[in-house]
C-alpha positions in Angstrom: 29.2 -24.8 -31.4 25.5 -23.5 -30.1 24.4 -20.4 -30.7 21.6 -18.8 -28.6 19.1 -17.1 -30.6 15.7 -15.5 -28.9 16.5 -17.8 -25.7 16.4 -20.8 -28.2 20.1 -22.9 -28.3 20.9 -23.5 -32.2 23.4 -25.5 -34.2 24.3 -24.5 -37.6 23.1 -27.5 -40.2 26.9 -28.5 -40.5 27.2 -28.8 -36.6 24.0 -31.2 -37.0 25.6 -33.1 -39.6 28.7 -33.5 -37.6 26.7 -34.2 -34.7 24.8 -37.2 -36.2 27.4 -38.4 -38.6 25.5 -37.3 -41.7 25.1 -35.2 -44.5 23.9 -31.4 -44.5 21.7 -32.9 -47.2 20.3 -35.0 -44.8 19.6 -32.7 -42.4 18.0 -30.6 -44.4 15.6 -33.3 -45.5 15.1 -34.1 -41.7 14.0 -30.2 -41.5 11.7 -30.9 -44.4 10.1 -33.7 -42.8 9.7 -32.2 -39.1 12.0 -35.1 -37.5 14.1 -31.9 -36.5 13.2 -28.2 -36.0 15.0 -25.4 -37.0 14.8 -21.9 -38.7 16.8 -20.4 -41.8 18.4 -17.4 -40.2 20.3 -15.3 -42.3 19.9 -17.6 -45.5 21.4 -20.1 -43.7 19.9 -23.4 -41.8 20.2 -23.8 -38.2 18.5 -26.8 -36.0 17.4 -26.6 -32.4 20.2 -28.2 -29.9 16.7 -29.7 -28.2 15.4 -31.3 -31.3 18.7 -32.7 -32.3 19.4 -34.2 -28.4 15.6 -35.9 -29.1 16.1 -37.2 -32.6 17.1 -41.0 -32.9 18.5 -41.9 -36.3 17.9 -45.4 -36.0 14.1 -44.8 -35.9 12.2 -46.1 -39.3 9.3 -44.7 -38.0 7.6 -42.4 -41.1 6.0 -39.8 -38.9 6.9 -36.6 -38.5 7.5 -36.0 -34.8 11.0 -36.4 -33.5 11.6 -39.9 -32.3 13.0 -39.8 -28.4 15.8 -41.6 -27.3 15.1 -42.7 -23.7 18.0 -40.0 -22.8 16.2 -37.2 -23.5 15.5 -34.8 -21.1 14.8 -31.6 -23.4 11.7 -30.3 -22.7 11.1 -28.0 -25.6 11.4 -30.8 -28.4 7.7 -32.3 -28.2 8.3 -35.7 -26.6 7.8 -35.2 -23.6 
C-alpha cells in the first residue's frame, strides 16, 4: 500500500521489503547507501514508489545511484 505524502507516492520499509523479497534490514541499508530514497516520517522509514520501481537488485554495481531496469519509466528517480 502507497501513501502520497507532499505529492511524493511512499511505501512503508516493510512494503519495500515485501516488494523486493528482502529484509527491512536490507532496505534500510539500501537507504543508507542511496540505491533507494526515502524519508523517516514519523520515526518510521518510508521509500519512494519511484526509487523502488528504478532499483535492480541484481545490480553489483557499488555506486550510489539507483541502478535502472530497462522498464523504468519513473521520472523522479534520477535515471533518466
Amino acid at each position: 500500500m502507497t501513501e502520497l505524502i507532499d505529492g511524493i507516492e511512499y511505501l512503508s520499509a516493510a512494503a519495500a521489503a515485501r516488494e523486493l523479497a528482502t529484509t527491512e534490514m536490507k532496505i534500510l541499508m539500501l537507504l543508507k547507501k542511496g540505491a533507494l530514497k526515502g524519508e523517516m516520517i514519523d520515526g518510521s522509514w518510508f521509500v519512494t514508489a519511484a526509487s523502488l520501481s528504478c532499483y535492480d537488485p541484481s545490480s553489483t554495481s557499488p555506486e550510489a545511484d539507483p541502478s535502472c531496469r530497462t522498464s523504468c519509466k519513473a521520472s523522479s528517480c534520477g535515471c533518466h
